[in-house]
C-alpha positions as CSV (number, residue, x, y, z in Angstrom):
1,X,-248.8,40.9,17.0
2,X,-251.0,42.2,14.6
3,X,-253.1,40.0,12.3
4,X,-254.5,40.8,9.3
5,X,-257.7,39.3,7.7
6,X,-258.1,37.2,4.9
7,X,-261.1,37.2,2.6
8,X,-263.6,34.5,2.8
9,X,-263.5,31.3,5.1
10,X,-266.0,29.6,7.5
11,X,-266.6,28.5,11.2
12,X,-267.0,25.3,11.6
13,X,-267.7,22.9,15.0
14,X,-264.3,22.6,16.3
15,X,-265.1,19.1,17.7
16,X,-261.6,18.6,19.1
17,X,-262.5,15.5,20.8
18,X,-259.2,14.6,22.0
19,X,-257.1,17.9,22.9
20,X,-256.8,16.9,26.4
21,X,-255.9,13.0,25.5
22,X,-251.6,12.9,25.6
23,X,-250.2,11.4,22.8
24,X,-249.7,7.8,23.5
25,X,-247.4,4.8,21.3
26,X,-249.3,2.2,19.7
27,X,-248.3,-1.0,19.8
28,X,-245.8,-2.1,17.0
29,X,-247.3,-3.9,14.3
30,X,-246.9,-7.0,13.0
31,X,-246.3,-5.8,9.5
32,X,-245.8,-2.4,8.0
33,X,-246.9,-1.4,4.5
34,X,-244.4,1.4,2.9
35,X,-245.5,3.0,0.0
36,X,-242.9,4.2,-2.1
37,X,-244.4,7.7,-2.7
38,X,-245.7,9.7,0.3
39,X,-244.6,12.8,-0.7
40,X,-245.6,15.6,-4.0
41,X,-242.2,14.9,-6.4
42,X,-240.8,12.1,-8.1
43,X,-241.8,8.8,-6.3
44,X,-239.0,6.2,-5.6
45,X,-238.2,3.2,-6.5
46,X,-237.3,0.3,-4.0
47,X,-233.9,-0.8,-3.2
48,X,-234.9,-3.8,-1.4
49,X,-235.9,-7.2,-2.8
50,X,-238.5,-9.7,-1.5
51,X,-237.2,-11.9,1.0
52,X,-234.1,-9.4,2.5
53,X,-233.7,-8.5,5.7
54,X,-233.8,-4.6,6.6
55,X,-233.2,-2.8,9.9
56,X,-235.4,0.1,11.1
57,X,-234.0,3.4,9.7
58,X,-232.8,1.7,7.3
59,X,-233.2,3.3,3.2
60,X,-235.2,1.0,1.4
61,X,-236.6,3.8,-1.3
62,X,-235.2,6.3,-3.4
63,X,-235.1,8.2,-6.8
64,X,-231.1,8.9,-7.0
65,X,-232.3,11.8,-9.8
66,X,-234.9,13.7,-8.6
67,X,-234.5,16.5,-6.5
68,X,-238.1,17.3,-5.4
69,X,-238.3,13.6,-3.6
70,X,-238.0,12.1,-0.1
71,X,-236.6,8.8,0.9
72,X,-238.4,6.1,2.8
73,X,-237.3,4.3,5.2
74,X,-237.9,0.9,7.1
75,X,-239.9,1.5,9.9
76,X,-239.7,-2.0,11.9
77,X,-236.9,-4.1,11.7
78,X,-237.7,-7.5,9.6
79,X,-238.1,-9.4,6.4
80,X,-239.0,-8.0,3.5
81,X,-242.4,-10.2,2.2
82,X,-243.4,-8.4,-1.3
83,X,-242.9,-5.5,-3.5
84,X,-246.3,-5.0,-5.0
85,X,-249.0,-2.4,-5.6
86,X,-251.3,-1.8,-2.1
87,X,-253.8,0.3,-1.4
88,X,-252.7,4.3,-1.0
89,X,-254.5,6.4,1.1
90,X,-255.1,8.7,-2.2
91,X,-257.9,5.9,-3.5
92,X,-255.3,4.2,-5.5
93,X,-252.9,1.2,-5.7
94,X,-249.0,2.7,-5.7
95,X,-246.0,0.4,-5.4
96,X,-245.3,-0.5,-1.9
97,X,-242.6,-2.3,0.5
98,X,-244.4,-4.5,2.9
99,X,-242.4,-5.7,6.1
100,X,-243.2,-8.3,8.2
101,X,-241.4,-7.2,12.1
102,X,-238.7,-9.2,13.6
103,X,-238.6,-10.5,17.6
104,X,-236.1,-8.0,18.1
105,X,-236.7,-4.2,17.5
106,X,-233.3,-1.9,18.0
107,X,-234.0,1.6,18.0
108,X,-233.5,4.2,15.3
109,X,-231.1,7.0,16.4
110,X,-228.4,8.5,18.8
111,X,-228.7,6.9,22.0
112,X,-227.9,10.7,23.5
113,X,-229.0,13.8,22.3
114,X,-226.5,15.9,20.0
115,X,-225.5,19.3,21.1
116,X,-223.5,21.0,18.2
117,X,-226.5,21.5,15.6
118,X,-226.4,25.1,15.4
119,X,-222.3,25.0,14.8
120,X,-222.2,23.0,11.9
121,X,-222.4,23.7,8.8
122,X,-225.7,24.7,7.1
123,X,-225.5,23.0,4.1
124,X,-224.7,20.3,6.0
125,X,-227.7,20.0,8.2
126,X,-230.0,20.7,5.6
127,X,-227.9,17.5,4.1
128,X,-229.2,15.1,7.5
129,X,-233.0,16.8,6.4
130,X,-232.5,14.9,3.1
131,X,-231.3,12.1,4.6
132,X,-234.2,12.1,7.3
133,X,-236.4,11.6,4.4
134,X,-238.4,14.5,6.0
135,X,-242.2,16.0,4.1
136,X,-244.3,18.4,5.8
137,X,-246.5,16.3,8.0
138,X,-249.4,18.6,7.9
139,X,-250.7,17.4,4.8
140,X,-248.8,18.6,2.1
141,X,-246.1,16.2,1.8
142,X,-243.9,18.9,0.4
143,X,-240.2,17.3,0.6
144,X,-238.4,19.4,3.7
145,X,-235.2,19.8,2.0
146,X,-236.8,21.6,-1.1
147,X,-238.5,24.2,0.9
148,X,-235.0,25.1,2.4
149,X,-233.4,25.3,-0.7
150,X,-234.9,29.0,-2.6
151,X,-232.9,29.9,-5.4
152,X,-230.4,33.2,-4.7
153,X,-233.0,35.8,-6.2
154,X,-235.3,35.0,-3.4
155,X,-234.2,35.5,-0.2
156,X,-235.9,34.8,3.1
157,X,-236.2,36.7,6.2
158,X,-239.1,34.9,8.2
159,X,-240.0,31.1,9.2
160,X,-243.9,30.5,10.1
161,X,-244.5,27.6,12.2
162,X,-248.0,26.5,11.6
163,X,-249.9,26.2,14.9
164,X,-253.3,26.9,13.5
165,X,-254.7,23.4,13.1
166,X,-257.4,24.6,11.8
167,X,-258.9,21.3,10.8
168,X,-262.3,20.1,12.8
169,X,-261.3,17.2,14.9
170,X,-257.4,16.9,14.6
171,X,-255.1,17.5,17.5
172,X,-251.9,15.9,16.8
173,X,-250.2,19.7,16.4
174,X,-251.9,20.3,19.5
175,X,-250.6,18.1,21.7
176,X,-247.1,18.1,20.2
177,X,-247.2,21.9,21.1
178,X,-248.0,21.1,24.6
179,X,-246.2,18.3,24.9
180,X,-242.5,18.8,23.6
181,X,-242.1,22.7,23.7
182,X,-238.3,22.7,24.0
183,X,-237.6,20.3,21.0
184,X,-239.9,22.4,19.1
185,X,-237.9,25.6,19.9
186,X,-234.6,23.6,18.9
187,X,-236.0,22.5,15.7
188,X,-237.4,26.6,14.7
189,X,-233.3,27.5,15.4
190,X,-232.1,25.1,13.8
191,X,-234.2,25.7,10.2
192,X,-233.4,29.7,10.7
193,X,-229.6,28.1,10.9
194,X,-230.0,26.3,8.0
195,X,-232.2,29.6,5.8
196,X,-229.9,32.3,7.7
197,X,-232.2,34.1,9.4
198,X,-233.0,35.7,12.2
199,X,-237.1,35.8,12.6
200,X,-239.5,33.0,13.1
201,X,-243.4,33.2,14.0
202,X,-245.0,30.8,15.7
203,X,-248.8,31.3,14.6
204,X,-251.7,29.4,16.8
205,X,-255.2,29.9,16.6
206,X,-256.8,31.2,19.8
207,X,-258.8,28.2,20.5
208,X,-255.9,26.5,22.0
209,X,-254.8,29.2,24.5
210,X,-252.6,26.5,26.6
211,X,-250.7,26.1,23.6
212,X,-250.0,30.2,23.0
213,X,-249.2,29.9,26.7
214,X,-246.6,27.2,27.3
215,X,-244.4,27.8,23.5
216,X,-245.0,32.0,24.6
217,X,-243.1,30.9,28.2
218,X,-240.7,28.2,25.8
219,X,-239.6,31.2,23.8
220,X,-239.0,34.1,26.4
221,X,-235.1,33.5,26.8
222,X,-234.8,32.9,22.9
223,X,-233.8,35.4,20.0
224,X,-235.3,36.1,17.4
225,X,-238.8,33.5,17.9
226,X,-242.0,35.4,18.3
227,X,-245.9,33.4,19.4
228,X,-248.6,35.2,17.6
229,X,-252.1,34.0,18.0
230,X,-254.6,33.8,15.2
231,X,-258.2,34.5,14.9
232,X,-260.3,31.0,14.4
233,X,-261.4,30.8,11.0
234,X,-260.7,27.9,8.4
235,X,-258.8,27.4,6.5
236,X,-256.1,29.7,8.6
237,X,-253.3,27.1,8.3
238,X,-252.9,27.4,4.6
239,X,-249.9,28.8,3.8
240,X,-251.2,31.7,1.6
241,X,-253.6,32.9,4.4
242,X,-250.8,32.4,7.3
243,X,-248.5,34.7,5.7
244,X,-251.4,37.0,4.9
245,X,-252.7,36.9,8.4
246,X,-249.5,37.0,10.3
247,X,-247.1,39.4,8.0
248,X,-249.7,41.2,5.3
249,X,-247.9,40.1,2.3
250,X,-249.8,38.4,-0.4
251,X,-248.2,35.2,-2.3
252,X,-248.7,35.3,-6.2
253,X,-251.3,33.0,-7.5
254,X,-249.5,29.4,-8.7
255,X,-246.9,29.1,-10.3
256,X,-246.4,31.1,-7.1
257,X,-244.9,30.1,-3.4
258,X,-244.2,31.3,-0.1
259,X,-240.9,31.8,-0.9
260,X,-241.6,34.9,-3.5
261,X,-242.5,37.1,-0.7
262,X,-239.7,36.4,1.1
263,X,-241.1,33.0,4.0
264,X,-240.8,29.6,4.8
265,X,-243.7,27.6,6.4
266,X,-243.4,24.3,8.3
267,X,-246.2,22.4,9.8
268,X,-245.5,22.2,14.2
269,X,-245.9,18.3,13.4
270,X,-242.7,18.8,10.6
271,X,-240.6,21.1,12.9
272,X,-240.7,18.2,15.8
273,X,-239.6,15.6,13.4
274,X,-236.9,17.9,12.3
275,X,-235.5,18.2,16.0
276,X,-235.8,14.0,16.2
277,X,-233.5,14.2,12.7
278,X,-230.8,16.6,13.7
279,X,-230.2,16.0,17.4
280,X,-231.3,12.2,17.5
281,X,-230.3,10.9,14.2
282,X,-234.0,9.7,13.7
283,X,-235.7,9.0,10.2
284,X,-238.8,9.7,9.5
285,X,-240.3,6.2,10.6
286,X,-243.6,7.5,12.7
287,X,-245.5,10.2,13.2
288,X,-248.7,11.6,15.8
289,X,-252.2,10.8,14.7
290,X,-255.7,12.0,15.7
291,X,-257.8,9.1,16.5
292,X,-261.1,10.5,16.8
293,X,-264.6,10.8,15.6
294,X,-268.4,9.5,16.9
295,X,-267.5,6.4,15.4
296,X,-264.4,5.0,17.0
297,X,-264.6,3.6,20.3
298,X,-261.6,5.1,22.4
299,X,-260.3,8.9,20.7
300,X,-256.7,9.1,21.2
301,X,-253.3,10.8,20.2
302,X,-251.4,8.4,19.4
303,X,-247.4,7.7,18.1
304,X,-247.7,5.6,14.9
305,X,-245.1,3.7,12.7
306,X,-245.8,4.7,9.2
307,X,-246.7,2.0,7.2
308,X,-248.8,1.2,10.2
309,X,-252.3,-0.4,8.6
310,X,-255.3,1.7,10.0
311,X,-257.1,-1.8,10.6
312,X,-254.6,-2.3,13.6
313,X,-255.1,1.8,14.8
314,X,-258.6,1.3,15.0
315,X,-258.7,-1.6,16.9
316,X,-256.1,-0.5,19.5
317,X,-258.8,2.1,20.2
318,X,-261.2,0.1,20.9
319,X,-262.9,-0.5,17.4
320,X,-265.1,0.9,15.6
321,X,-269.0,1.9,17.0
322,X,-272.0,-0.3,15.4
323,X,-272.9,3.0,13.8
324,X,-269.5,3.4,12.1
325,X,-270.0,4.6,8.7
326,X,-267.3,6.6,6.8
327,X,-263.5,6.1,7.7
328,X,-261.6,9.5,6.7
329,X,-257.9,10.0,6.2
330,X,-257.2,13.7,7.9
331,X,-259.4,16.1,8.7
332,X,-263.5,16.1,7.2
333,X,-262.7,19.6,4.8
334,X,-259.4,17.9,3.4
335,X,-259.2,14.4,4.2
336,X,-260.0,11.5,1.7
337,X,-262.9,8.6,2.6
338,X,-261.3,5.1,2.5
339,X,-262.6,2.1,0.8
340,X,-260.7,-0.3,3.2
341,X,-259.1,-0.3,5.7
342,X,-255.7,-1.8,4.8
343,X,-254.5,1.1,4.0
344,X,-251.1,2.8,5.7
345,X,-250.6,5.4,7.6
346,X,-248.5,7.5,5.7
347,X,-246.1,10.0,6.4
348,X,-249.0,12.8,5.1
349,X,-252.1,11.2,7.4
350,X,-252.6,13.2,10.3
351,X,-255.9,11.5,11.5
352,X,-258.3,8.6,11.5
353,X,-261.5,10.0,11.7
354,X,-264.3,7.8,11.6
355,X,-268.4,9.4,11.5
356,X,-271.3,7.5,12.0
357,X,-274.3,7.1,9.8
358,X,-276.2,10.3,11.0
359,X,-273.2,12.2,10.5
360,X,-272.8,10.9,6.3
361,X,-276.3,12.3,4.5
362,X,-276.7,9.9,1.7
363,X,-278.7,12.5,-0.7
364,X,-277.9,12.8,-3.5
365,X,-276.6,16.6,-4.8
366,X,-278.5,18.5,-7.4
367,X,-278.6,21.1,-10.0
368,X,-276.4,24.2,-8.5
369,X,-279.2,27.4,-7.4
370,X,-277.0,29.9,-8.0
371,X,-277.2,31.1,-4.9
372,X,-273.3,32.2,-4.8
373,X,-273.1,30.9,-1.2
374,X,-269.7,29.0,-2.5
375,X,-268.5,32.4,-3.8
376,X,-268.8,34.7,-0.5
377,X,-266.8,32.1,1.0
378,X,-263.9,31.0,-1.1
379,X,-260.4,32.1,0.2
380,X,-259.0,32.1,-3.3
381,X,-261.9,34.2,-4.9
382,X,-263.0,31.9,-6.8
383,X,-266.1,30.8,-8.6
384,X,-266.5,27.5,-6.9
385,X,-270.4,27.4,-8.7
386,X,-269.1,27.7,-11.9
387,X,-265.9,25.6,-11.9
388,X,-267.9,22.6,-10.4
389,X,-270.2,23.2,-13.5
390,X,-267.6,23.2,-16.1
391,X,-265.9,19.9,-14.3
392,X,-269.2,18.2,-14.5
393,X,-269.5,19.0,-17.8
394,X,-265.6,18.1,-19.3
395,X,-265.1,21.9,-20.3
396,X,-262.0,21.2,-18.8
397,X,-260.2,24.4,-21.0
398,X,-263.1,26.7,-19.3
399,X,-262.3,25.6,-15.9
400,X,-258.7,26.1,-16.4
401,X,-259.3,29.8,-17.8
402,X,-262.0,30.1,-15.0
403,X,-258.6,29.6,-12.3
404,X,-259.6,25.8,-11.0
405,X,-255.6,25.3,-10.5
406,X,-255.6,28.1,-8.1
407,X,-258.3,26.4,-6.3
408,X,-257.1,25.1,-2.2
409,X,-259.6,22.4,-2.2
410,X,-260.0,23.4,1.2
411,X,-263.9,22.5,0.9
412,X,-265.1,25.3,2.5
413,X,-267.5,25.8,-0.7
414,X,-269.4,22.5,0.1
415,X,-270.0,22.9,3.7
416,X,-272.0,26.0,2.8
417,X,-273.7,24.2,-0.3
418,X,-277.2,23.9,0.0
419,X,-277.9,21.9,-3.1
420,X,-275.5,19.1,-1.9
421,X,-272.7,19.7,-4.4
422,X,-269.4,18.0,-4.0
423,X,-267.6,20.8,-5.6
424,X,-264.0,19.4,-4.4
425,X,-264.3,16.3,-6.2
426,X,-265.6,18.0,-9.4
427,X,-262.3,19.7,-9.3
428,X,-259.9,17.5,-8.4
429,X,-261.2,15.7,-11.6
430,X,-260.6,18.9,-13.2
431,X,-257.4,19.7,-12.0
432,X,-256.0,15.8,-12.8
433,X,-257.3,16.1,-16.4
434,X,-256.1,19.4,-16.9
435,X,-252.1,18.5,-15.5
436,X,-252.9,15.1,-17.3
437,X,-253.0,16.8,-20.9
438,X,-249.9,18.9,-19.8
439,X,-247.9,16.0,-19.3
440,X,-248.6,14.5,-22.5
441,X,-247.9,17.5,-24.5
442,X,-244.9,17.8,-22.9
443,X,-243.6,14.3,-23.5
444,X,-245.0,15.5,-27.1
């Protein structure tokens, strides 16, 4: 299949550390920590009280009036022990349903695997999405159920399953790819079910040619489900540049989504945990997570509860290394540093990277040289100089006519900085301020 190039993007090391590790479970914990908004939407509000008993699967948040939400459900089986703001992985404290486990730990789901998916009714399967409390696990958190819901004036004619995994060091996608081919073939027919359509794209980067080979060999006595392979270049799993790369059609700046030109994406990591939904009856209670990085002891793949605190991930694999020095959520272009580590794993976190103290330059950043390094490279031609600038300098108005809400914050324009700049958190500043003053004109 033919793939078409993007402008902008970098190269840099892959440093998949644990591609060849199999994804292993952890160890249930003790307690798990359930923040009540893991997804972009409306966050929920709990419908469990301190001191009740829940079962795993079980509901325990909800908003019952926004659309653009996902439930959450009880991971572990136990007693509910508080209600309280924890630490988020986003840097903040967000209402949270903290469970201590029970002795005894049933399991979530059909006991046998359900064979009449693609005969029932699409509305209703979309239905058991909702009620899987499904997000897109690659980062975005974008409820499931919304995504497969496009209004009538835009129709869709082609699913892309993101293979790319374009992120340094994460190889949960991977694995998952490798590792459970057939469910992820089950889960693709099932969504073009549910949309009505009859193409689907598998697109992986061609660093992970045993991935292209096993889902290109899943696929051959399928209709209708294609394997392309993608050139290696961050970020290629962003949704814009996938569609670019794999079908040449160009999604309008934001307001703008996938959807306008006629596609659906879903993460690999999102299309598994829609097979567990549909043919197991499973929730979304856990999820595959990267272990990895210089500073942790033992890399692995590994099968998490959500709510799971990283504490008890990092010492299943072995601790951390005397060295240890930055603990980051996801991938080091997108992922967010932690300040502790009793934060969650969420249903969004997919990977614990930890880097030692020669890999974390303490300088500090200076004055920007203009040498438009940040602007050869940005994938939404952008002027990642200049809206770091006006962020710095609260010309918040500028930056919003300069285009800092179309920005990925991919961080492709601070790897390449010379002067140190941390560009992405300028504008993430930026961007919060700007939706900030949006919000309270509109409650005006």
């Amino acid at each position: 299949m033919k793939n078409y190039k993007f402008v902008g993007g970098i190269h840099p090391p892959a440093n998949k550390l644990s591609a060849k590790l199999p994804i292993e479970k952890a160890p249930l914990p003790k307690k798990v920590i359930l923040p009540l908004a893991q997804h972009i939407g409306a966050p929920n509000e709990a419908i469990v009280a301190k001191g009740e008993e829940v079962i795993i699967g079980q509901v325990i948040g909800q908003n019952k009036k926004a659309f653009v939400s996902a439930l959450v459900h009880a991971s572990i089986s136990g007693k509910v022990i508080d209600v309280a703001p924890y630490p988020h992985p986003l840097g903040l404290k967000i209402p949270a349903i903290v469970i201590e486990a029970s002795d005894e730990q049933p399991d979530a789901g059909y006991k046998q695997e359900k064979t009449n998916i693609l005969s029932e009714d699409p509305a209703h399967v979309q239905g058991l999405i909702y009620a899987a409390g499904l997000v897109g696990l690659g980062g975005a958190t974008f409820p499931t159920h919304v995504k497969l819901s496009p209004p009538e004036n835009k129709p869709i004619d082609t699913l892309i399953i993101n293979g790319a995994e374009c992120e340094p060091y994460l190889t949960a996608d991977h694995r998952i790819m490798l590792e459970y081919p057939n469910q992820l073939i089950k889960g693709i027919q099932a969504l073009m079910h549910i949309l009505g359509i009859k193409q689907a794209i598998i697109g992986i980067e061609y660093n992970k040619p045993d991935a292209i080979e096993v889902l290109s060999h899943a696929v051959k006595n399928t209709s209708g489900i294609q394997v392309a392979g993608l050139k290696v270049k961050y970020p290629q799993g962003s949704e814009k540049h996938l569609i670019k790369a794999l079908l040449n059609r160009e999604v309008p700046l934001p307001p703008g989504l996938p959807m306008d030109v006629g596609v659906v994406v879903q993460n690999i990591g999102t299309i598994y945990a829609v097979y567990e939904a549909l043919y197991w009856g499973k929730p979304l209670i856990e999820r595959v997570v990267t272990v990895t990085g210089s500073g942790i002891k033992t890399p692995k793949n590994l099968l998490v509860r959500i709510g799971t605190p990283i504490a008890d991930i990092i010492e299943y694999c072995g601790g951390l290394t005397d060295d240890a020095a930055k603990i980051i959520l996801g991938g080091p272009m997108m992922g967010m540093a932690q300040y502790t580590t009793e934060v969650p794993v969420i249903k969004g976190t997919s990977g614990i990277l930890v880097q030692t103290e020669s890999e974390v330059p303490a300088s500090a950043y200076h004055d920007c040289i203009r040498c438009g390094k940040c602007v050869s490279i940005c994938p939404m031609c952008l002027l990642p100089n200049l809206l770091g600038i006006y962020a710095e300098k609260q010309m918040f108005a500028e930056a919003e006519a300069a285009g800092v809400l179309n920005c990925l914050e991919c961080g492709c324009c601070v790897y390449v900085c010379p002067a140190n700049r941390p560009m992405i958190q300028m504008i993430k500043h930026a961007k919060a301020s700007i939706m900030a003053k949006r919000r309270k004109a509109k409650a005006a």
